[in-house]
C-alpha positions as a printed Julia matrix, in Angstrom:
90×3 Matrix{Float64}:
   0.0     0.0    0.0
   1.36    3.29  -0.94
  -0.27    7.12  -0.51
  -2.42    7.08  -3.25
  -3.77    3.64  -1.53
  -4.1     5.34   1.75
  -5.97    8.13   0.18
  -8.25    6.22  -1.5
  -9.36    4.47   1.71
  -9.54    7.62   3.31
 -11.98    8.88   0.39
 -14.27    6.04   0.99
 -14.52    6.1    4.71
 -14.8    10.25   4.8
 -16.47   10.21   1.52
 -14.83   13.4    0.4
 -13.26   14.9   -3.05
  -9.47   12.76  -3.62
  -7.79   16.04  -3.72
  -9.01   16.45   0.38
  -8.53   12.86   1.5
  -4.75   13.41  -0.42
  -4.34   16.38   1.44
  -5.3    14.48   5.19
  -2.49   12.09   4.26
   0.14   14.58   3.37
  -0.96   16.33   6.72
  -0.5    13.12   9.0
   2.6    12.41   7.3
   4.12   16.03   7.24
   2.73   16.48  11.12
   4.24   13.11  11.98
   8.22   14.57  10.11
   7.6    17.89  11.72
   7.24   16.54  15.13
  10.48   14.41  14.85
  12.32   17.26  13.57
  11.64   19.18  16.49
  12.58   15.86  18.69
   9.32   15.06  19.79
   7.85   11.08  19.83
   4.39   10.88  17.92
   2.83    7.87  19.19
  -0.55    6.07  17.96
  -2.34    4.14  20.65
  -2.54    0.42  18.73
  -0.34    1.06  15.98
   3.12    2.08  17.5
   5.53    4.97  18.49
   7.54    6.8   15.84
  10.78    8.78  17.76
  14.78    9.62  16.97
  17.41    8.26  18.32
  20.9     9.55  18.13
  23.5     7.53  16.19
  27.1     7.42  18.14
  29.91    8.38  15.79
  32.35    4.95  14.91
  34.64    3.26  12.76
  33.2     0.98   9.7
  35.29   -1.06   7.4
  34.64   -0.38   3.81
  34.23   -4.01   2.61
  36.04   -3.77  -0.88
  39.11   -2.13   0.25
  39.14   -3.27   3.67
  39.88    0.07   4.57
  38.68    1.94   8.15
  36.23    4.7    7.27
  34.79    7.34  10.3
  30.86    7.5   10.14
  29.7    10.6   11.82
  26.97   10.74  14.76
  23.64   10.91  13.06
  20.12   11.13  14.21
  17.95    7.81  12.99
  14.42    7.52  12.83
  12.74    4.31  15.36
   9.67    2.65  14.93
   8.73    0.82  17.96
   5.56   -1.32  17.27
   2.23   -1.41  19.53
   1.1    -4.96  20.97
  -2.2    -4.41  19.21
  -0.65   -4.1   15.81
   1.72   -7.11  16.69
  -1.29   -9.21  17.64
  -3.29   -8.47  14.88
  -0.47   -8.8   12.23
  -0.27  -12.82  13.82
């Protein structure tokens, strides 16, 4: 399932034009990146908890060359998954 997908359920249960129900799922989407930019966690009772971790910096080995290569500290998106969603997935 992609966006359009999403939308298109959206349409049907809201019964709206597509243009709106495309515009609810850019605006859960672009509320959900906003949020994690600022470093807060957006969580969804039944469906999971998005947040951001930070990434230590540390060594890697490229593997063609063998070589050591310095990876700088990063910030990673984490998806931790709800028990609901994990139970109904089964």
């Amino acid at each position: 399932m992609n966006k359009v997908a999403l939308a298109e359920e959206i349409n049907k249960v809201l019964n709206t034009s597509k243009a709106e129900a495309e515009r609810v799922v850019e605006t859960l989407f672009d509320s959900i990146a906003n949020a994690l930019k600022r470093g807060e966690e957006v969580s969804v009772a039944g469906f999971g908890k998005f947040s951001v971790k930070m990434r230590k910096a540390r060594e890697a080995r490229n593997p063609k060359t063998g070589e050591t290569v310095k990876v700088p500290a990063s910030n990673a998106v984490k998806f931790s998954v709800a028990k609901a969603l994990k139970e109904s997935v089964k």
